[in-house]
N, C-alpha and C positions, 0 to 999 in steps of 0.2 A: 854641632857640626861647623867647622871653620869654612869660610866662604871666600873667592877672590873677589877684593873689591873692585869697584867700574873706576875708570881710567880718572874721572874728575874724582870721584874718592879719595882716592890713592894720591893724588894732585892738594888735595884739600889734608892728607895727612903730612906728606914730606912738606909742604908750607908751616904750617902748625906746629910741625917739631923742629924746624929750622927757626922761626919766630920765637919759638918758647925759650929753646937754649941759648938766645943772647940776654932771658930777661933771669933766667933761673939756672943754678949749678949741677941742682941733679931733674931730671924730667922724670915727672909723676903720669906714668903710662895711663894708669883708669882717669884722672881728672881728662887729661890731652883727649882720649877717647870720646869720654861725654860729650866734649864741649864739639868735634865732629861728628855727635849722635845724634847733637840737638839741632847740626845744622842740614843733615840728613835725614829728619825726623820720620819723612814720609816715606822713605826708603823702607823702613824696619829692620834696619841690618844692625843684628845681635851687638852687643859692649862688646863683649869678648873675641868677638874677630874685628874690628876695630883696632881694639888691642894690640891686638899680635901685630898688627901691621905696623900702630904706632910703635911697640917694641921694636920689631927686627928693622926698621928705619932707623931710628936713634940709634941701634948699635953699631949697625954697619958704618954708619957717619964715626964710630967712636964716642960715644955722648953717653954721660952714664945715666941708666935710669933705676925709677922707683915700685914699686906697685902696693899704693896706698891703700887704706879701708874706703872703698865707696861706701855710700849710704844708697838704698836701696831706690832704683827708677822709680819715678812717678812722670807720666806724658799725659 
């Protein structure tokens, strides 16, 4: 089930993919996710709607992305 993220979330994603794409050419949506899973840990809100959010952000900017092999969570 896809979730809307809370307001600092969503604040903590368009940051993230705005920082990412001046350091990297194509943005890798599951790494970008993790790394706001880990800082939302206590949250428990799913990779995969993370995701999404980090996707449909980078595209809407125009920014191409990726969607890499995670390796499987461990918290």
């Amino acid at each position: 089930m896809l979730i809307k993220l809370s307001e600092d979330m969503q604040r903590a994603v368009e940051t993230k993919v705005r920082s990412k794409i001046d350091e990297v050419l194509v943005l890798d949506v599951n790494a970008t996710a993790e790394e706001i899973r880990r800082a939302f840990v206590e949250r428990n809100v799913a990779l995969e709607d993370i995701a999404v959010s980090v996707a449909k952000f980078a595209t809407q900017c125009g920014y191409p992305i990726e969607f890499a092999p995670q390796a499987p969570q461990r918290d």
